[in-house]
N, C-alpha and C positions, 0 to 999 in steps of 0.2 A: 431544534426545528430543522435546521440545515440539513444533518445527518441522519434526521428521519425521511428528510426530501430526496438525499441522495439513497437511501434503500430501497420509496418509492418507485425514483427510476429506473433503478438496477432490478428490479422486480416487475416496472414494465406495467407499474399502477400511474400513468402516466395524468389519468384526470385527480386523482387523489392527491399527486405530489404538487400539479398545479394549483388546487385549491389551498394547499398548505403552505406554496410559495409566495401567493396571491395575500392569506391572512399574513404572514410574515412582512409581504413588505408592508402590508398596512398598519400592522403593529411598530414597524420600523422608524414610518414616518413622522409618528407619532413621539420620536424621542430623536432629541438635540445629538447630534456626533456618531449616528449610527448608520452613514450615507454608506461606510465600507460593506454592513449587513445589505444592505439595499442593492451594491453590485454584486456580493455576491448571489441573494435570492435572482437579481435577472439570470445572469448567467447559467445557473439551472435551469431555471425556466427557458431559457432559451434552447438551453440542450436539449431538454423535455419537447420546446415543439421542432424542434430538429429529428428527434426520435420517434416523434407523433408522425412526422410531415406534412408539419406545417411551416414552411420556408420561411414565408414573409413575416412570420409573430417570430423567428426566430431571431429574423434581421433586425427587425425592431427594436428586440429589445438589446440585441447586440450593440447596435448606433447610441440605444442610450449609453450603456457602459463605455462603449468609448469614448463620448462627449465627456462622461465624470471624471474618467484616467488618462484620455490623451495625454492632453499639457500638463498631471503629474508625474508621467511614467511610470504608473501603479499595473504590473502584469503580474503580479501574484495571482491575483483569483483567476487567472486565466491559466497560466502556467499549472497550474496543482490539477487541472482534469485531463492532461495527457492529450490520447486522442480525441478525444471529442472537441475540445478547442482547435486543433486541428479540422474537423470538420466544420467547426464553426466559421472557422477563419476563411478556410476555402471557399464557402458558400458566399462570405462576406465579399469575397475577392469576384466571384462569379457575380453574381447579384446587382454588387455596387460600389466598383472599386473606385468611382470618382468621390465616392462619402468618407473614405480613412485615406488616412496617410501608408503609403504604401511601405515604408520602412518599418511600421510601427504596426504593422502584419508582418513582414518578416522576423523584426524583432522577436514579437510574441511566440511565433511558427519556431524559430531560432533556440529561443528559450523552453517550450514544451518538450522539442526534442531531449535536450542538454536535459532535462529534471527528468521525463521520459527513462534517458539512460543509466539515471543516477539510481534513480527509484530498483528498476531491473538490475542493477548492480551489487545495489543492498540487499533486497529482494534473492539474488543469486546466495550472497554472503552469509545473509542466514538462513539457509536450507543449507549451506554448507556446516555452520557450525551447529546447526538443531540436528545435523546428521551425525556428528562428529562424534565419537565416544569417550567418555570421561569418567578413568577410572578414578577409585582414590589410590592415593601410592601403597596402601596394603595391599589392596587388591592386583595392583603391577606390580610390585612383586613375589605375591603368588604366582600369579601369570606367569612370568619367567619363570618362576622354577617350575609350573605345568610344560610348559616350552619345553626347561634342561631335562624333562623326561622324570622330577620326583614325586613320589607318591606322597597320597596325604598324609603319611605316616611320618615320611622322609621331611615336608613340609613342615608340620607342626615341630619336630626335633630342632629343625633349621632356626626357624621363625619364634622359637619359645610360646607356642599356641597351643588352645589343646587342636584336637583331632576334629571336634567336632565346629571350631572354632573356623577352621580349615576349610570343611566342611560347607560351611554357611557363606564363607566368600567364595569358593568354585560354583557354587546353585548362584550367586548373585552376578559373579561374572559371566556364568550362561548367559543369566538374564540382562544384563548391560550388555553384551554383546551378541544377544540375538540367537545364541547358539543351541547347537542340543547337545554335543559332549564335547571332549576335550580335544578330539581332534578339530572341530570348527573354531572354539575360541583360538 
């Protein structure tokens, strides 16, 4: 439910996600130990009428969530939506900063950052390594010896392959590496 709420709003079906935030938490209520579901359906919702612009349903339901987590220091479900908690917070701070503790806004701001970075950091990490190319070590050292300048002839002598052998990893190293002949790999 949650993850279909959050494609809702990335999608910008903003009454549709509300109605499915709406049955979720009333599904929620309905069961003993599931108050953490319940912060986090508000907290969409809130982002949703933040999105909408609807300020004040945003606040609202904001002030709940932080009545639940104040006094346990519970900023996970706040922390894991980046900017939008960001926004949230600010609005919070605009709106009606004598209703929170004002440390316990920076905290949260503090921490979205710090996950914000972490996220982009990993997020950088693997588009480096989904970039990365990875040969098997036959095929490096074919490579090298297409580098040292031998022929597939010269190759397959070297390597105890046949020719056609040869063959099949220079077409696949192409294709691992992007290339069209031997002077690009």
């Amino acid at each position: 439910g949650i993850t279909q709420a959050r494609y809702l709003i990335q999608k910008e079906e903003y009454d549709e996600a509300l109605a499915l935030l709406n049955y979720l938490e009333q599904a929620y209520r309905n069961f003993e130990g599931h108050w953490l579901n319940t912060v986090y359906v508000r907290i969409f919702r809130a982002m949703t009428f933040l999105k909408r612009g609807d300020s004040s349903a945003a606040v609202k339901d904001v002030l709940f969530v932080y009545e639940m987590t104040h006094g346990n220091n519970i900023v996970t479900p706040f922390i894991e939506f980046g900017g939008d908690t960001r926004q949230l917070m600010e609005l919070i701070q605009k709106e009606c900063p004598e209703q929170v503790d004002q440390e316990w806004l920076d905290y949260i701001c503090t921490k979205t950052n710090s996950f914000s970075r972490r996220v982009k950091q990993i997020r950088k990490q693997k588009l480096v390594e989904r970039s990365a190319v990875h040969l098997t070590s036959r095929r490096k050292e074919i490579l090298k010896d297409m580098v040292d300048g031998l022929s597939v002839n010269e190759i397959a002598e070297k390597r105890q392959i046949s020719k056609n052998t040869v063959k099949t990893h220079v077409k696949n190293i192409y294709s691992d590496l992007g290339a069209m002949n031997r002077s690009d790999a």
